[in-house]
LOMIBA-437531 format. One record per residue: x, y, z of N, C-alpha, C in turn. Coordinates in steps of 0.05 Angstrom, whole numbers, padded with zeros to 5 digits, always signed. Layout:
% LOMIBA-437531
XYZXYZXYZ
...
% end
This chain:
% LOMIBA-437531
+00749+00002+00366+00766-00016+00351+00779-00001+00328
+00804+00000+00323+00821+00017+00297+00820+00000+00282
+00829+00014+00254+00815+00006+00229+00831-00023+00224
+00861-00021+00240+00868-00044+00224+00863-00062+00232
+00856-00071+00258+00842-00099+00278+00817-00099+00268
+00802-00084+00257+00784-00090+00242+00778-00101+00206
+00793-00093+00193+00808-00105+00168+00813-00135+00169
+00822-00134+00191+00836-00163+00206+00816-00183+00211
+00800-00171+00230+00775-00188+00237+00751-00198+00203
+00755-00173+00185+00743-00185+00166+00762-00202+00155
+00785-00196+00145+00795-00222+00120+00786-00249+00136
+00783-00249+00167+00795-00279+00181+00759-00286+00181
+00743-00267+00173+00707-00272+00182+00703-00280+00154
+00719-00273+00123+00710-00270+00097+00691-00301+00095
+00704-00316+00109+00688-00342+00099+00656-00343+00104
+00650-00326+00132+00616-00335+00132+00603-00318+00110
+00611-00287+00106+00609-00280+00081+00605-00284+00059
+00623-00301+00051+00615-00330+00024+00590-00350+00033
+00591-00352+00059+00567-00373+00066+00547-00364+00069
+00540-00335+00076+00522-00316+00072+00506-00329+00048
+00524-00313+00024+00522-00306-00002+00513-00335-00010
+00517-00358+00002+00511-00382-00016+00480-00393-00003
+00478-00374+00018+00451-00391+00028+00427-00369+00007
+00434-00344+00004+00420-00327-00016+00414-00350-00036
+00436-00348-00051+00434-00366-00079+00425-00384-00078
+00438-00409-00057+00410-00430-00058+00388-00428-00058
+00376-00404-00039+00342-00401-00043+00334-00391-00066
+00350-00377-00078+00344-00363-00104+00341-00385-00120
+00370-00406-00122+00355-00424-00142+00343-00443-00145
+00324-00444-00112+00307-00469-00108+00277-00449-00125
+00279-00427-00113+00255-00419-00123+00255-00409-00158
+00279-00407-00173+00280-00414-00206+00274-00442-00209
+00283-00461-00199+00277-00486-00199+00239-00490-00195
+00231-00477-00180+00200-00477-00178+00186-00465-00197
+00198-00446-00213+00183-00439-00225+00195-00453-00252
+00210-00460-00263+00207-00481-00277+00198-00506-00281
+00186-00512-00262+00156-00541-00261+00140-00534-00259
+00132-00502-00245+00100-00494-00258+00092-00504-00284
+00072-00518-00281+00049-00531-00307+00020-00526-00303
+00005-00543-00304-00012-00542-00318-00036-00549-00287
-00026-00554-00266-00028-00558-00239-00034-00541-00227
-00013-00515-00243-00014-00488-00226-00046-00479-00235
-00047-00475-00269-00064-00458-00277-00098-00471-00255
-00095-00494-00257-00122-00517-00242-00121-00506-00220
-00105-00502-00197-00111-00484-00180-00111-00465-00181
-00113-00444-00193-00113-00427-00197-00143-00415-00208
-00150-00432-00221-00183-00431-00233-00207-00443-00212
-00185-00459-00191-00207-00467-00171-00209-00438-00148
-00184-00421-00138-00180-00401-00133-00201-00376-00143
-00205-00378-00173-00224-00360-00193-00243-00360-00178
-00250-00389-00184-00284-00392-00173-00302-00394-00156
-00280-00392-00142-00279-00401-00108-00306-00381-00097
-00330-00392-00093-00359-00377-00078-00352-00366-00059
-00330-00378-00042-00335-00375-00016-00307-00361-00001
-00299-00371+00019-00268-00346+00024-00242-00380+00016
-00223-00367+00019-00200-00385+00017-00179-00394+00044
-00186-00411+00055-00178-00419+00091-00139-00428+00075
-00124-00417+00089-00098-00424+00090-00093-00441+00117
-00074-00469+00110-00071-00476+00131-00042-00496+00134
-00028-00490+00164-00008-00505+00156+00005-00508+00184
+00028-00513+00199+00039-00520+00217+00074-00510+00222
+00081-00504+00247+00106-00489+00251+00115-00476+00227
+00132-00472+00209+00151-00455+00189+00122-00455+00160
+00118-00471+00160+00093-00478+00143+00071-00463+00148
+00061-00465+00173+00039-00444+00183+00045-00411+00172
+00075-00410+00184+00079-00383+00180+00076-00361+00152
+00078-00386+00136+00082-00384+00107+00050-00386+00098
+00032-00410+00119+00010-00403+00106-00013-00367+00121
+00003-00365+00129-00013-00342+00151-00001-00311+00136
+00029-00319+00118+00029-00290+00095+00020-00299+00082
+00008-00321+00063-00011-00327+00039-00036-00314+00043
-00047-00318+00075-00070-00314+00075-00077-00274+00075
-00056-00262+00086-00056-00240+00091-00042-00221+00065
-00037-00240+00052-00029-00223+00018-00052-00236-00001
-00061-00252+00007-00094-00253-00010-00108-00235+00002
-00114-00232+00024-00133-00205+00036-00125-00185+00027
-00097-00181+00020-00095-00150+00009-00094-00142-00020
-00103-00166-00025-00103-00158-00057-00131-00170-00064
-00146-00173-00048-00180-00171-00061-00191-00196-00057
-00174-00219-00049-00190-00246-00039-00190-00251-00011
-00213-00256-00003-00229-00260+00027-00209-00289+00033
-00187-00279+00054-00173-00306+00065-00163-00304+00098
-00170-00326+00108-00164-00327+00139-00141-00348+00132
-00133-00356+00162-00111-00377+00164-00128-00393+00182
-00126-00415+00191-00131-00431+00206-00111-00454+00219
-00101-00454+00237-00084-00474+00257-00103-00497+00256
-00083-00518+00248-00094-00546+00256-00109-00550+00279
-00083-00557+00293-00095-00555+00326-00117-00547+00332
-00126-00522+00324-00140-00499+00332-00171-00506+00316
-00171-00518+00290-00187-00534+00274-00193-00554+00293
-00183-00578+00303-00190-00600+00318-00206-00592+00347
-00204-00562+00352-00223-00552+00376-00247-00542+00372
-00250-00541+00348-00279-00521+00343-00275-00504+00317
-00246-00497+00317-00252-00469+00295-00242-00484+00262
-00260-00510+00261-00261-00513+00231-00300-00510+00226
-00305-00501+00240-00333-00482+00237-00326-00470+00219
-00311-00451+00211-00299-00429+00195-00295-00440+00167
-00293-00467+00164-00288-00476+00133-00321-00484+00122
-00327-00475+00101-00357-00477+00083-00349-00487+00060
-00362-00510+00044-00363-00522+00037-00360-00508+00008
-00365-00483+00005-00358-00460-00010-00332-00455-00025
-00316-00465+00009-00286-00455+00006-00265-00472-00016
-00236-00461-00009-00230-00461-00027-00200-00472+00004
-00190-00493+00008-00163-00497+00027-00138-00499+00009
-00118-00477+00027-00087-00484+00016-00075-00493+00041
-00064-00520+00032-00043-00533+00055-00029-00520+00044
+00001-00514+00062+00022-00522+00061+00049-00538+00081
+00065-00556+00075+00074-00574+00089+00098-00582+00068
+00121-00581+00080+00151-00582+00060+00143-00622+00074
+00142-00634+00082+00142-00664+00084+00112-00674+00071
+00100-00658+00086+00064-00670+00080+00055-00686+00096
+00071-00694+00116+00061-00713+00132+00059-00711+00167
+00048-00674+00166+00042-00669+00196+00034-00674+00212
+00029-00690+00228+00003-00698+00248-00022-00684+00251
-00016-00653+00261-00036-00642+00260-00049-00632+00237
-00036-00631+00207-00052-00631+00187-00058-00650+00186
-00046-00669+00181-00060-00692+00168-00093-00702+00182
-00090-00694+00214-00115-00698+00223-00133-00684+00221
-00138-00655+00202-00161-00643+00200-00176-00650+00172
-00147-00672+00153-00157-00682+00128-00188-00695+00124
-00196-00705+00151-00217-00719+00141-00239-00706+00138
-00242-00683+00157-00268-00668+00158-00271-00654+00142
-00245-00642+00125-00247-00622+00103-00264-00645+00077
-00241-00676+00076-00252-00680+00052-00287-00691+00055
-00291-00698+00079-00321-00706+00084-00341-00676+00082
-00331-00655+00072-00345-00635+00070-00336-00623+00043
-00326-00643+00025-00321-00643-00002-00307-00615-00007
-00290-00603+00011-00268-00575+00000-00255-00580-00012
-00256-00569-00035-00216-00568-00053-00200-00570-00026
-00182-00585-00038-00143-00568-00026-00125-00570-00040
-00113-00547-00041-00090-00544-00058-00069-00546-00038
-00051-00577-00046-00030-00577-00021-00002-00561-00040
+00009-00544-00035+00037-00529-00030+00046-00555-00019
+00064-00574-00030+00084-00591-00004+00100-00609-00026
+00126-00602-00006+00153-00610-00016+00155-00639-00028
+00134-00656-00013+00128-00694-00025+00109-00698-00033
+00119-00700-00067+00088-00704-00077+00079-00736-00079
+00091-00752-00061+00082-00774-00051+00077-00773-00026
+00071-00756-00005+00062-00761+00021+00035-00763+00020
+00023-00772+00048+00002-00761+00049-00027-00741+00053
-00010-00719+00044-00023-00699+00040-00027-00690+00010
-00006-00692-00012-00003-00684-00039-00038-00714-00048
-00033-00740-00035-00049-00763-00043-00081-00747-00040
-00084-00748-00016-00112-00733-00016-00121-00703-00020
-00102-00700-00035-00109-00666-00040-00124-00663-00076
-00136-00637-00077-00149-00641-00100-00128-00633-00115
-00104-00613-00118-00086-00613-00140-00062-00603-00124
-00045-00608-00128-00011-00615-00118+00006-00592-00135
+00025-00569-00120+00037-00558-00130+00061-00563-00114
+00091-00575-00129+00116-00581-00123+00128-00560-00114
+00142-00563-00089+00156-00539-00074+00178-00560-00061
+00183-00575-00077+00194-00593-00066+00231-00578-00078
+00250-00589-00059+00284-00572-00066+00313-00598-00058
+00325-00583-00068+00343-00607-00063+00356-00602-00036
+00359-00586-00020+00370-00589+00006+00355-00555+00024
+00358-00557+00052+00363-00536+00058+00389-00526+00067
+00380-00490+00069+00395-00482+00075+00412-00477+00093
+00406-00490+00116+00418-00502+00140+00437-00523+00140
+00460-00510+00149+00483-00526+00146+00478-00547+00154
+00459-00561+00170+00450-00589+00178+00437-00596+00166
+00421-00582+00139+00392-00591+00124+00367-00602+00147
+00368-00582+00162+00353-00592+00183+00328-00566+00192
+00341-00550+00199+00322-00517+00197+00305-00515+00177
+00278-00509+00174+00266-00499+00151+00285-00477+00147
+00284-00468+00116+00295-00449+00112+00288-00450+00085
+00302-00473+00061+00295-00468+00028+00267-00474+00027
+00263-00492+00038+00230-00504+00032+00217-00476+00036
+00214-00459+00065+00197-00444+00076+00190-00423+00054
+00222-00422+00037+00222-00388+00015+00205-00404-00009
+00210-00433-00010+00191-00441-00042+00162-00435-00039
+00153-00440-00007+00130-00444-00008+00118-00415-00001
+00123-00394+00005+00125-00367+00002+00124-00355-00027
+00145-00362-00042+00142-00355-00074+00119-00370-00088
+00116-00401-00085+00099-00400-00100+00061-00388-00094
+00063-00383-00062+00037-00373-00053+00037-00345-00066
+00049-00329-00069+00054-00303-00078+00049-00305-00113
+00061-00325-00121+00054-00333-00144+00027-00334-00149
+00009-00353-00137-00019-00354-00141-00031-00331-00131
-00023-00315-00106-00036-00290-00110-00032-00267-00118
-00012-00262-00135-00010-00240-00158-00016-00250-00177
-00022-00278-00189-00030-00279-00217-00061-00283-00217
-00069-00288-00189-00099-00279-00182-00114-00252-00186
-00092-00238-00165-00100-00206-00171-00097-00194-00199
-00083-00211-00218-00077-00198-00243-00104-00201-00266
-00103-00230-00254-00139-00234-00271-00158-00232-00262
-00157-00216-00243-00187-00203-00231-00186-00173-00241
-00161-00165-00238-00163-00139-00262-00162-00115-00233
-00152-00128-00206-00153-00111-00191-00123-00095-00189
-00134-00071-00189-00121-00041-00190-00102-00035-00166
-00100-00010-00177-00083+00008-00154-00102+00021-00132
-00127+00022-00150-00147+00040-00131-00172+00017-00111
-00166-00005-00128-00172-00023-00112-00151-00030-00085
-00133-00030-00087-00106-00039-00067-00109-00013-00051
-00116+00013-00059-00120+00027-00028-00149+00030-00022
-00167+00022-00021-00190+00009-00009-00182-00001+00016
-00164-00025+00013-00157-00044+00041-00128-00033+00045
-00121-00010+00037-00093-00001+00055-00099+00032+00058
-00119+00039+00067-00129+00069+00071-00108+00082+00095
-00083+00064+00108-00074+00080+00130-00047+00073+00112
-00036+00068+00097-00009+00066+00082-00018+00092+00063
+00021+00096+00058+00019+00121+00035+00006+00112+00004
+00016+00090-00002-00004+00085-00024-00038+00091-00018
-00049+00084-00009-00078+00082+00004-00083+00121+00004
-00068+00127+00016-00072+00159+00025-00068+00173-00002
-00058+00162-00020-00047+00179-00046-00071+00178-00063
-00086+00149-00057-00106+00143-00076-00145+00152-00069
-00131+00169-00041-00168+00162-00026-00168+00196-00020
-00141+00210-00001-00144+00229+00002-00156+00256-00023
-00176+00270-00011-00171+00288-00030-00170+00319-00025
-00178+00338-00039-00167+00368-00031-00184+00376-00006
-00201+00359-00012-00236+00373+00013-00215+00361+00038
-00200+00336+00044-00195+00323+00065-00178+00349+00076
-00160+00354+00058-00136+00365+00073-00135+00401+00069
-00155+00400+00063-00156+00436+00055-00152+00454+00088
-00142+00472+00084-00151+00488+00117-00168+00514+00108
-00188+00513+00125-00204+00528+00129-00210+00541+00159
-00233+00559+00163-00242+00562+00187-00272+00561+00188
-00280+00567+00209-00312+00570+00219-00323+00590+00205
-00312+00607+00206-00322+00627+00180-00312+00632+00158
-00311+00614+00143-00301+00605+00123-00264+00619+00114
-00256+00609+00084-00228+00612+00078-00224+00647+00083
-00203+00652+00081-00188+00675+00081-00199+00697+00053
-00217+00716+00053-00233+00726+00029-00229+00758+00037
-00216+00779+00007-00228+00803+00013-00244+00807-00014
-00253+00840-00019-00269+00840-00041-00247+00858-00049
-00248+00876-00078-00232+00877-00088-00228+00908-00089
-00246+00914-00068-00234+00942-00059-00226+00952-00038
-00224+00921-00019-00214+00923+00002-00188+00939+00014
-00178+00950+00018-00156+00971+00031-00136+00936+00036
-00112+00954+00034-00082+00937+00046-00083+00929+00069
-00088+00946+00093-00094+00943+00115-00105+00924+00122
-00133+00930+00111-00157+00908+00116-00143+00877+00102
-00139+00880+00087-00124+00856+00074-00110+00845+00092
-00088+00858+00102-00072+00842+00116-00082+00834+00139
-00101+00843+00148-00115+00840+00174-00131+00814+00168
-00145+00812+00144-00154+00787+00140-00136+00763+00141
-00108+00770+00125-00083+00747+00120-00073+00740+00148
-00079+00754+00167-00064+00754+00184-00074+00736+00202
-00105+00746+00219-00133+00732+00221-00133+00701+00214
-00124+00687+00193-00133+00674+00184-00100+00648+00179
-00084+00672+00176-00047+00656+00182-00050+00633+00156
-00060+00643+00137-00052+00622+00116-00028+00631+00093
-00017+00657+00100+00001+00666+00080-00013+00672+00059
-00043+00680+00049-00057+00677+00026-00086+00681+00033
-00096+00701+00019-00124+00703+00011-00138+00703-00009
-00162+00698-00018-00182+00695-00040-00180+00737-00044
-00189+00740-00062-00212+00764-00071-00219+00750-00092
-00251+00751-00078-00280+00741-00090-00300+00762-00087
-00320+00765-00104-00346+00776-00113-00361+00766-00085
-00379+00784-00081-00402+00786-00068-00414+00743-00061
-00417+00738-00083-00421+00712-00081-00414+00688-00080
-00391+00699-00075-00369+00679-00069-00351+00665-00099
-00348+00681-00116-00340+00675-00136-00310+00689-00134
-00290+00663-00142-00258+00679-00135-00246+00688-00167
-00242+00718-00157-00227+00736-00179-00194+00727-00175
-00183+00723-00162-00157+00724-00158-00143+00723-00132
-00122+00723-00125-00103+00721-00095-00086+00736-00095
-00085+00738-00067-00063+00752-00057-00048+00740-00032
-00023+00732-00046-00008+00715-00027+00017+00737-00013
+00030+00734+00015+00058+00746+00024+00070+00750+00001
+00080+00734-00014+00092+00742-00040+00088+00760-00055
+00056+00766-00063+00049+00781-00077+00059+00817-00061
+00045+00815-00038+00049+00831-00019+00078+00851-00024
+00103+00833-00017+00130+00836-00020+00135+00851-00034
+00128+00844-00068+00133+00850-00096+00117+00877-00100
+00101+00884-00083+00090+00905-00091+00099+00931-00073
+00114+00920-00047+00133+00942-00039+00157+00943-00046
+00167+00921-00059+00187+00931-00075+00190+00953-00097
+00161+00942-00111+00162+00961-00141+00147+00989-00125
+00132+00996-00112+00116+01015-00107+00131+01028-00072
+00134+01016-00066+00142+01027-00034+00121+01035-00023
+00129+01061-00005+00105+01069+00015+00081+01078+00002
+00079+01081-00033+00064+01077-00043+00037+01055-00043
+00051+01029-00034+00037+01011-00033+00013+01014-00018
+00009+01030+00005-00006+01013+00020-00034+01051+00013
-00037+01060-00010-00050+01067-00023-00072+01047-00042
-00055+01026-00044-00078+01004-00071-00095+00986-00052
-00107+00978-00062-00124+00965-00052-00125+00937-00076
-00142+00908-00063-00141+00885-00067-00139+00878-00098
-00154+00897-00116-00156+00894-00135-00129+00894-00153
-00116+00919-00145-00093+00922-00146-00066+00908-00145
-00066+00893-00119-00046+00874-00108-00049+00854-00120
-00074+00843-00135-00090+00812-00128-00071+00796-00153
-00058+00771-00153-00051+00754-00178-00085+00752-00195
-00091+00761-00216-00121+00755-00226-00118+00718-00243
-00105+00716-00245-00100+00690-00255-00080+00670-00243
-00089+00659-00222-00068+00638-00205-00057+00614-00224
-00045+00609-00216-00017+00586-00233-00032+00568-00227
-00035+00559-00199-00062+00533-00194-00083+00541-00182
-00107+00532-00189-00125+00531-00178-00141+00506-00173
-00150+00489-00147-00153+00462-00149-00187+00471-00145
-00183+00439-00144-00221+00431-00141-00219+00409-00112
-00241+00420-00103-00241+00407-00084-00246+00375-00081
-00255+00362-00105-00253+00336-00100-00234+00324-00121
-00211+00330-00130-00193+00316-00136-00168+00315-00114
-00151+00296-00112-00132+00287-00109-00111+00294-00089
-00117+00293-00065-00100+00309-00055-00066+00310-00061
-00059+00293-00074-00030+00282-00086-00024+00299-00106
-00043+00289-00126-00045+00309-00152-00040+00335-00148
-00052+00345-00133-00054+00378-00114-00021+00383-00110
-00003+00364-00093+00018+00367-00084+00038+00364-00107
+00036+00350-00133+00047+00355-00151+00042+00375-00172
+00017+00389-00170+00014+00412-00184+00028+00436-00159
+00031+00429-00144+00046+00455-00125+00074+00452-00128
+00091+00433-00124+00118+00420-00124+00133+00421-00160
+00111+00410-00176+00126+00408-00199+00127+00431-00221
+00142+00450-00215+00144+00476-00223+00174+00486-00222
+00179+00516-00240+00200+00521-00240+00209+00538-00201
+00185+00545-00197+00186+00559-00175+00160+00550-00158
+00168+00529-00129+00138+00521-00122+00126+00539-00107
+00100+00529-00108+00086+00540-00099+00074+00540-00067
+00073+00543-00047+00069+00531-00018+00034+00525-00018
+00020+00549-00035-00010+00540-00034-00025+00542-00050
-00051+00549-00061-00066+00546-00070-00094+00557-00069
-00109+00560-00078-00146+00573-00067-00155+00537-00085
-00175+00537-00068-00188+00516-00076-00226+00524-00085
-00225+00519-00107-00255+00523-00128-00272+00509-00135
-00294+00507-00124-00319+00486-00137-00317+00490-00159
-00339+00471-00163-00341+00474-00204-00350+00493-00216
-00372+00505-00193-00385+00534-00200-00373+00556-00197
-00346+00557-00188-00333+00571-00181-00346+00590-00159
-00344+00570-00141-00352+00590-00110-00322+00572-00095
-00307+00598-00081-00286+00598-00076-00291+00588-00047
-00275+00559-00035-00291+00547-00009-00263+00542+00009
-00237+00556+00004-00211+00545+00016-00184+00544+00000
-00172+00535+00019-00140+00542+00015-00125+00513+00021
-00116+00510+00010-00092+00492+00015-00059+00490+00010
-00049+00485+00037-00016+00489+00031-00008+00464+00033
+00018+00467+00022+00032+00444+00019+00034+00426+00053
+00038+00453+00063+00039+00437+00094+00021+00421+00109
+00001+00417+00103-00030+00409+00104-00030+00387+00081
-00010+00384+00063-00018+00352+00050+00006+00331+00057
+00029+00350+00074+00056+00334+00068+00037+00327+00098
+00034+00336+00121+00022+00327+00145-00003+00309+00138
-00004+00306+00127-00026+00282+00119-00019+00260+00109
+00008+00257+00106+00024+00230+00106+00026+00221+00069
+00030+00250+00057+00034+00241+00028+00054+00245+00015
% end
């Protein structure tokens, strides 16, 4: 298609564009609208949420369900024990799963589901909170619930007002609502949040550390002593393909490295001279980094990266300074950090 049948096709399409843009804004300002009737309703659930002994059952039906099944799965990830439960699926057996412990969030833009409404009796004959999320705070679900939060809007966003669509985003914001201002007064962290996300980069940034991602071998890191010959040196560097070796003492205590780099610089300045010195000689005696094996593998990658000139690796040092490995950058970026 050339550019100008295309130009064309937009001015004559500009209108869904605008209708785009207006179904944004309506949701946007159903959900400003919600959060300007937060009161005093919210904080009450929210304290029943606190105290809650037991886990927190989400529950709800078609567009509603869906909404209660990310409630339930963004309370699990931020430190509160929450399943979802299907009505339906309640009326077969699996309201086993609710304890008298718990803590129920309906949600329902009418309130007047069939299939919620029929699991109402068993919950309240087993005396559970429920916090109904729902658009009528005169149906019958807001009536028998223990506290009522308005998600109620003036139309949807469906040109027929017929599609869920504004209701589904209120009742999404305000669940998100109760569970970040949950997670905020429980005081749970960053290092809490990768606990339950150990396979996300957050999680990996916060759990990985130098021991995980270090490379080593069977016979341990890449080591000469410090009168080792060039030769022998490189035979070790080579052996071992880390671009980098330790020289360490007898007991494993590291004096210094010798990386390719170092190598280079010393046939430049010395030439065929070079391969007269030996380790002591060649060795950096004071490395730019030197890590520990149980900090951070992240940290590690910003002490290598954030420099005038980076670094690709590293020797890695117990606290006693017994020299146990190497780590390159390539070995933490492959580790998904």
């Amino acid at each position: 298609m050339n550019q100008k049948i295309l130009d064309e096709n937009l001015r004559e399409k500009s209108e869904w564009i605008t209708f785009a843009a207006d179904v944004l804004k309506m949701e946007a300002e159903a959900i400003l609208s919600a959060a300007r009737s937060i009161d005093s309703r919210f904080l009450e659930a929210l304290t029943m949420l606190d105290i809650c002994a037991g886990k927190i059952v989400t529950t709800g039906v078609g567009k509603s369900g869906i909404a209660a099944k990310k409630l339930a799965a963004t309370l699990t990830s931020t430190g509160c024990g929450a399943v979802f439960l299907h009505p339906s699926e309640a009326m077969h057996g699996d309201l086993g799963i609710v304890k008298k412990e718990d803590v129920v969030i309906a949600l329902s833009n009418g309130g007047e589901s069939e299939e919620l409404l029929s699991i109402l009796p068993a919950l309240l004959s087993r005396r559970v909170p429920i916090i109904a999320i729902v658009g009528n705070s005169s149906s019958t679900l807001a009536l028998k619930s223990t506290v009522v939060l308005d998600a109620s809007i003036q139309r949807e966003a469906c040109p027929l007002n017929l599609a869920p669509t504004t209701s589904v985003i209120v009742a999404m914001a305000l669940g998100d609502a109760l569970a970040m201002t949950l997670q905020k007064m429980r005081g749970f962290g960053p290092e809490d949040y990768a606990l339950n996300h150990p396979g996300g980069r957050l999680g990996r940034r916060l759990t990985l550390t130098v021991r995980d991602v270090m490379a080593y071998s069977p016979d341990g890191p890449p080591s000469v002593s410090i009168k080792t010959s060039l030769m022998d040196t490189l035979c070790e560097m080579s052996q071992k393909g880390l671009g980098i070796t330790g020289v360490a003492t007898e007991d494993g205590e590291l004096i210094g490295i010798i990386t390719d780099g170092d190598l280079r610089r010393a046939v430049q300045k010395y030439g065929s001279a070079t391969f007269t010195l030996n380790a002591e000689e060649l060795m950096t005696a004071n490395p730019a980094v030197v890590l520990n094996p149980d900090q951070l593998a992240f940290e590690a990658l910003q002490l290598l990266e954030d420099r005038p000139r980076q670094l690709m690796c590293a020797p890695v040092v117990e606290e006693n300074g017994r020299y146990v490995g190497v780590v390159r950058i390539h070995d933490i970026i492959r580790a998904g950090l």
